[in-house]
C-alpha positions in Angstrom: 0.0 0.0 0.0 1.3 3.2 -1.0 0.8 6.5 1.3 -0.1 9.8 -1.0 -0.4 13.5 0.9 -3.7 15.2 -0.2 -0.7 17.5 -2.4 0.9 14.3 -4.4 -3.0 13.2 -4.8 -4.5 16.0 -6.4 -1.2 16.4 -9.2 -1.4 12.5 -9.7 -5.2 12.5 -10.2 -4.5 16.1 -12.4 -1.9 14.8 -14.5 -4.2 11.6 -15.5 -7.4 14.2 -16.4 -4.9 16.3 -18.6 -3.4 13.5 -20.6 -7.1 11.3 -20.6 -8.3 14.7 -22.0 -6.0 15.0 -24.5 -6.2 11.6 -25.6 -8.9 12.5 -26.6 -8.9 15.5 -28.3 -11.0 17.1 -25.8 -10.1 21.1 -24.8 -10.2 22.3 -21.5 -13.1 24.5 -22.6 -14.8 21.2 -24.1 -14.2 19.1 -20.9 -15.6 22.2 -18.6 -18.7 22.1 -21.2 -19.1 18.4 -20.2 -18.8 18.5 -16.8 -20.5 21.6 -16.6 -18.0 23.6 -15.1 -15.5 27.3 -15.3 -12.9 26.2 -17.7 -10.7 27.7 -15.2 -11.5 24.9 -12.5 -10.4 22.1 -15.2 -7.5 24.0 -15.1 -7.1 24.0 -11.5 -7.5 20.1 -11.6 -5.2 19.2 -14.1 -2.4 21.8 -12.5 -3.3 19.8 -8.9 -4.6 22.7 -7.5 -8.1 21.4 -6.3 -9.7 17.8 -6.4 -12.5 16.7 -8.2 -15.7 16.5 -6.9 -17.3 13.1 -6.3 -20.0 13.7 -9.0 -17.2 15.2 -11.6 -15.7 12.1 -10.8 -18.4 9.8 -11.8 -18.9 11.9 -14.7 -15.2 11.7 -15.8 -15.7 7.7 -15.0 -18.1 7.8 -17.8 -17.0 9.9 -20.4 -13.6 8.5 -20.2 -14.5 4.7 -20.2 -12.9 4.0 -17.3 -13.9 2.9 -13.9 -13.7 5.4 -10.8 -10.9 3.4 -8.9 -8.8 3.9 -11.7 -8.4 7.7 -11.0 -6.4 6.5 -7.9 -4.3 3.9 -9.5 -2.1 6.5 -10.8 1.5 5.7 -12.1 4.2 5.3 -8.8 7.0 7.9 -9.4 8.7 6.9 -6.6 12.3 6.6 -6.6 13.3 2.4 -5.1 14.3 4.5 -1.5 10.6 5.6 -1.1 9.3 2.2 -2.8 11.2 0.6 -0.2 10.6 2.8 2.2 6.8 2.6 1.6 7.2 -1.3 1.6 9.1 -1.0 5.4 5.7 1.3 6.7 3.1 -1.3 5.5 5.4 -3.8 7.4 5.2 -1.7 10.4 1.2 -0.7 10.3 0.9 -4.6 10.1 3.2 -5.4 12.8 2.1 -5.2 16.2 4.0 -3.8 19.1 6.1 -7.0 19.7 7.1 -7.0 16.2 7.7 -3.1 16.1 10.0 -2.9 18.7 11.9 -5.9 17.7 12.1 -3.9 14.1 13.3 -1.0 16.4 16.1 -3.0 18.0 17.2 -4.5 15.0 17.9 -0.5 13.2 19.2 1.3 16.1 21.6 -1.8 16.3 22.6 -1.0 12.3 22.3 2.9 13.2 25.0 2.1 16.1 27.5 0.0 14.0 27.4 3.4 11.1 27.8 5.8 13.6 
């Protein structure tokens, strides 16, 4: 499981709307027109300014074929350290105490032997 701020959401989720858009020829002033909305706020979702709303989000479902969980799946840009370091917090959120302190032990042990 990957962890996203509400920042790294919105350019994600921007970014797909921008290039689904232009795949398919669509303007900014066309896809406001659709979704009934200020050009100016398509603009302000595809720049990952503001987020969609949940019924601009069905509507984008529809009228780009594709279903609504797919606006989450967005493409991980993460480098391996914050892969890994993504994999290591699920590990940890699935731990339990015994097993988080024990993780603890084990790194301060490695911190101690780079110091």
């Amino acid at each position: 499981m990957q962890i996203f701020n509400e920042k790294t959401l919105k350019k994600r989720m921007g970014k797909l709307i921008s290039e689904k858009r232009k795949s398919m020829k669509l303007s900014q002033e066309a896809l406001a027109e659709k979704l009934d909305i200020h050009v100016r706020t398509v603009g302000k979702l595809e720049s990952g300014r503001s987020f969609v709303s949940a019924e601009n989000l069905c509507k984008l479902s529809e009228l780009f074929n594709m279903p609504v969980k797919a606006f989450f799946e967005v493409e991980d840009t993460h480098t391996v350290s914050e892969r890994n370091l993504n994999a290591i917090i699920d590990i940890l959120q699935t731990g339990g105490d015994e097993k988080i302190n024990y993780y603890y032990d084990v790194i301060t042990a490695i911190e101690k032997k780079f110091s």
